[in-house]
C-alpha positions in Angstrom: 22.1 49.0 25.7 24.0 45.5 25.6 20.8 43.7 24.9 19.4 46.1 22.0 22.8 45.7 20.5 23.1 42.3 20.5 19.5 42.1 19.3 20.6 44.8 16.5 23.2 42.4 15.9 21.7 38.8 15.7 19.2 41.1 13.4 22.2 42.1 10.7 23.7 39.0 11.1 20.8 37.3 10.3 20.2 39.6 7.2 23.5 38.9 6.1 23.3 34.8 6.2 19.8 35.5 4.3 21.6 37.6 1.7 24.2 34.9 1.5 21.6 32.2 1.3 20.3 33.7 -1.7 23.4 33.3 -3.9 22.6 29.1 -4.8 19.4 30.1 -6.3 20.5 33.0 -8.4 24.1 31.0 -9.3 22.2 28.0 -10.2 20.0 29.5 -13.0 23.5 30.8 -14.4 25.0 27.7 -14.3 22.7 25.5 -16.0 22.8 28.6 -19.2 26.8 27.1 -19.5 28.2 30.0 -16.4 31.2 28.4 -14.2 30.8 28.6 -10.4 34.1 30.7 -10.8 32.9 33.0 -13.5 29.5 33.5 -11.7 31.2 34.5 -8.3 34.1 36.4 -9.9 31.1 38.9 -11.9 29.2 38.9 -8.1 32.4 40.4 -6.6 33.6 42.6 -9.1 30.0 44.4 -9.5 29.5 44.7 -5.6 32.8 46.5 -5.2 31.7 48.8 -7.7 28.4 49.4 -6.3 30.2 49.9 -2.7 32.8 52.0 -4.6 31.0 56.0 -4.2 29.3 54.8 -0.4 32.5 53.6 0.4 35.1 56.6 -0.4 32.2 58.8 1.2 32.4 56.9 4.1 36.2 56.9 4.2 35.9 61.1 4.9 38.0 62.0 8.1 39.2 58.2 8.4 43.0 58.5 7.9 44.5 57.8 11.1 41.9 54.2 10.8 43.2 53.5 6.9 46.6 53.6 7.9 45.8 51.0 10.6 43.9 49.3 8.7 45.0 49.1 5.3 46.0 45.6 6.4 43.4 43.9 7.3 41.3 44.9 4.4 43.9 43.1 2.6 43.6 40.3 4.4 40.0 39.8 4.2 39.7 40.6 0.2 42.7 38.0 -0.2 41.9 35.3 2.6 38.3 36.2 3.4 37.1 37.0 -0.1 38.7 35.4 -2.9 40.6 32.9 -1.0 37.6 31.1 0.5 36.1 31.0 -3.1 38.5 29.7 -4.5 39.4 26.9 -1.8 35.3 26.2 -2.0 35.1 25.9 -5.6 38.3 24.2 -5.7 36.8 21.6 -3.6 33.9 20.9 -5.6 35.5 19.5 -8.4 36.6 16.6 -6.0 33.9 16.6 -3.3 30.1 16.1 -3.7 28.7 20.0 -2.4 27.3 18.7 0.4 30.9 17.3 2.2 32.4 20.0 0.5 30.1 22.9 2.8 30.5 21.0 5.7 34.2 21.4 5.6 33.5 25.4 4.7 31.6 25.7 7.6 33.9 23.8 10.2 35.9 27.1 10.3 32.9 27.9 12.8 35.0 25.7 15.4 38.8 27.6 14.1 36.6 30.9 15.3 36.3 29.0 18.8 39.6 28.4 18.7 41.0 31.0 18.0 39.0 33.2 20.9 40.2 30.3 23.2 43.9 30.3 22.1 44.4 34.5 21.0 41.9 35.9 23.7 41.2 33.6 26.4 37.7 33.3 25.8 37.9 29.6 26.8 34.5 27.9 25.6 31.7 26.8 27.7 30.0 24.2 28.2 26.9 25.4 26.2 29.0 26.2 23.5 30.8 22.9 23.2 27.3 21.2 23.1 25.7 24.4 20.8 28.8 23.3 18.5 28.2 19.9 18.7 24.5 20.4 18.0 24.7 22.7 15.4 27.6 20.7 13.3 25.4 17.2 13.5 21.9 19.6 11.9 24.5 21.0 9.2 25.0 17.5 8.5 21.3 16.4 8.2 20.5 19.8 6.0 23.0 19.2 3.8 22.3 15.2 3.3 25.4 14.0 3.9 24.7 10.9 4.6 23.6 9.9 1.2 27.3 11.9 -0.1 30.1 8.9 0.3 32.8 9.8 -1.8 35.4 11.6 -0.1 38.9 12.9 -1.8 41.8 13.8 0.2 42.4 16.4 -2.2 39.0 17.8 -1.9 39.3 17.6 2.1 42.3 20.1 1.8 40.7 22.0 -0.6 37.7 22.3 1.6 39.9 23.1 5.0 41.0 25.9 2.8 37.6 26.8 2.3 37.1 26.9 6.2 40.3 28.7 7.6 38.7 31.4 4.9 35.5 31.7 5.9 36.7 31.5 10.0 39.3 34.9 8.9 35.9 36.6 7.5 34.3 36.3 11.1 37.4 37.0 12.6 38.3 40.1 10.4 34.9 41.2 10.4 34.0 41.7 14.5 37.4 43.3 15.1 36.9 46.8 16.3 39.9 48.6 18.0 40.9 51.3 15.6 38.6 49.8 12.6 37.6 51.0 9.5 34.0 51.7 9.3 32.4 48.4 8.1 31.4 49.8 4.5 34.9 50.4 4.2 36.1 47.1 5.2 33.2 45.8 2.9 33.9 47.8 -0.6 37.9 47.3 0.6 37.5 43.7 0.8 35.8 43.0 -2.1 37.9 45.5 -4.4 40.9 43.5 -3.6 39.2 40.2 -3.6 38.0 41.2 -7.2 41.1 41.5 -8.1 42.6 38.5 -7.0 39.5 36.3 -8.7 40.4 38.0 -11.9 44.2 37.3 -11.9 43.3 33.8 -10.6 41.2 33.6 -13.8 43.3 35.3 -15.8 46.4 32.3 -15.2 43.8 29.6 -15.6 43.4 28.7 -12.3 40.1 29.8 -12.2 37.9 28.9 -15.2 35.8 31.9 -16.2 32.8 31.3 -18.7 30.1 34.2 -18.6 28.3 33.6 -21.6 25.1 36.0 -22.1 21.9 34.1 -22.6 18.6 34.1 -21.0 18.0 32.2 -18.2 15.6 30.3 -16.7 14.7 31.8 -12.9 11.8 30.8 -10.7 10.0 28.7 -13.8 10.2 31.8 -15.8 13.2 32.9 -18.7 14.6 36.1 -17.7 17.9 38.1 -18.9 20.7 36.6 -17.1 21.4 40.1 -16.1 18.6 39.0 -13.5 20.4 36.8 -11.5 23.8 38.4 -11.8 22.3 41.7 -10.7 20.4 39.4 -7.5 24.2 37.8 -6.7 25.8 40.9 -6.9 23.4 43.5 -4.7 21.4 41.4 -2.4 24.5 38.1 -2.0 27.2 40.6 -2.4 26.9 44.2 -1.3 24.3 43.7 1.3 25.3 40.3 2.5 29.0 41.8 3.5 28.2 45.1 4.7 25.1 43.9 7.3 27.5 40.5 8.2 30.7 43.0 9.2 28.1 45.2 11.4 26.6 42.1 13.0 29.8 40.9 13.6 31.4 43.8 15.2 27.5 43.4 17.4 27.7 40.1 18.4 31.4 39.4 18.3 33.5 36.2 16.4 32.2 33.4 17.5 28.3 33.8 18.0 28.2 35.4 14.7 30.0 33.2 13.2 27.2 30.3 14.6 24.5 32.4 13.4 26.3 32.3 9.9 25.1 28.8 9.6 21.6 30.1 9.0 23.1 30.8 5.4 22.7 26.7 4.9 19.0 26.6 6.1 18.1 29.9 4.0 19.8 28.4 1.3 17.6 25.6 1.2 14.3 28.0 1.6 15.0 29.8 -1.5 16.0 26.6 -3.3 12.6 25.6 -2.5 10.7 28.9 -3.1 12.4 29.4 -6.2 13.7 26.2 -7.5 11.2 23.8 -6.3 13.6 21.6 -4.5 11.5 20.6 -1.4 13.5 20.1 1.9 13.2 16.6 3.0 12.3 15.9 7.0 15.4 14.9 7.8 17.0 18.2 6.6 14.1 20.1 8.7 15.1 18.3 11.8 18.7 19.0 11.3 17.2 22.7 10.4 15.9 22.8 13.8 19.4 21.7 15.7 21.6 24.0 14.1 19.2 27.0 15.7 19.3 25.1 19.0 23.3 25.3 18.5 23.1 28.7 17.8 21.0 29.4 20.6 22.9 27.7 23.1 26.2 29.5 21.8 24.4 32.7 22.6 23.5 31.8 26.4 27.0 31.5 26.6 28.3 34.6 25.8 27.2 36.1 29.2 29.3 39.5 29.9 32.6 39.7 31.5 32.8 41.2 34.7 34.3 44.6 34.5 37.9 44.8 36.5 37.6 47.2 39.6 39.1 50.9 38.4 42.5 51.1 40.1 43.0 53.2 43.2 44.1 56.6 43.1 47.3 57.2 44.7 48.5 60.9 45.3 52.0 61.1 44.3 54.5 60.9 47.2 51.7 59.0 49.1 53.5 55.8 51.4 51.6 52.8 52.7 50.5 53.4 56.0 
């Protein structure tokens, strides 16, 4: 039963960095039509809550005694998780080449090993230091960033932001004593992320142009209601719910490894779509950040269950 879970699990979670993955190709046809990277993400959030919005008061039926639990922590992950991690990202951007700038998202992979090590003891292995180690030098050679040199303190802090966001999504997402059910947490999440994109935008800290022109997708000129729809179903609804259930499967911190599959599918569907053809270099680094991930996994082996305690009639003495 452990093994089909975790198998279930590496599945969603899989799905989910695919789904993620798809978001550069779809954003980038909206982008080059005049969009900004904050009005483009701020339209994919707001549209997947609503589409989350009937599935996700029908699945909150009977789950009072959880909502009052956990009321919380979706707050936490729309405001951290969701809109918080945007806006630290795209904040970033404007200092940072996108490259350095994902790098630095994606170190909140490591916070995730932290925190297990520090909040729950699960001290990291071996295999897990050198998974880590492996799969943060591949990150590196996908992303190029060795031909990025200019680096902006600002940026870096800006970027660090990014990561303790995307390391309280992982977090937030595996927990499971007394949690919502995950298209809850999803819709939740993203309602109150949408939200706090909109007021971000509506105070100027995040610029919001949407204007509505065709587009050019995959060589061919399409409403922009293509891509927008592509961000906010497939990159949005399904990309949260399936990474929350692969999550609670696999647990923080191999999920959160897996998650770095997001950068290789990324460049896939930049490739199918937009042409952009990965380099060697970035296939090699392709092929250490699943070696990382792998190794990760062999680490997580199961805890030994503690022995059930004695039973000890009442009254009863040592002998």
């Amino acid at each position: 039963m452990r093994a089909a879970g975790s198998s279930a699990g590496l599945g969603l979670a899989l799905v989910s960095a695919a789904s993620f993955g798809t978001s550069g190709a779809f954003a980038t046809s909206l982008l080059a039509a005049g969009w900004t990277a904050g009005g483009a993400v701020t339209v994919r959030v707001v549209l997947a809550a609503a589409v989350l919005t009937i599935p996700g008061l029908l699945a909150l039926r009977g789950q009072a005694r959880q909502l009052r639990h956990g009321i919380g922590t979706v707050a936490v992950y729309g405001v951290v998780a969701v809109a918080g991690a945007q806006l630290c990202y795209f904040n970033a951007v404007q200092h940072l080449p996108v490259a350095v700038a994902l790098l630095l998202e994606y170190s909140g992979v490591l916070l995730v090993v932290g925190w297990m090590w520090v909040w729950r003891g699960h001290r990291p292995g071996r295999l897990t230091a050198l998974g880590g180690l492996a799969a943060v030098i591949g990150l590196a050679l996908v992303l190029d960033l060795l031909s990025s040199r200019a680096v902006d303190p600002i940026g870096v802090l800006w970027g660090l932001g990014a990561a303790v966001g995307l390391a309280v999504y992982f977090v937030v997402s595996s927990g499971t004593e007394d949690a919502l059910p995950p298209l809850v947490v999803a819709w939740g999440g993203l309602a109150v992320g949408a939200v706090a994109l909109l007021i971000a935008g509506a105070v100027g800290v995040l610029p919001l142009a949407t204007p509505r022109t065709d587009v050019t997708l995959a060589s061919t000129h399409v409403s922009w209601l293509v891509p927008v729809l592509g961000m906010s179903l497939v990159a949005g609804a399904v990309a949260y719910v399936t990474g929350i259930l692969g999550a609670r499967l696999l647990g923080a911190r191999v999920a959160s490894f897996v998650g770095l599959t997001e950068v290789l599918f990324a460049v896939l569907f930049a490739w199918l779509v937009l042409g952009q053809t990965p380099r060697p270099v970035q296939l090699a680094g392709g092929v250490l950040v699943v070696a990382g991930i792998a190794l990760v996994r062999l680490d997580e082996r199961p805890q030994k269950a503690a022995p059930p305690p004695s039973f000890r009639p009442v009254g009863a003495t040592n002998a």
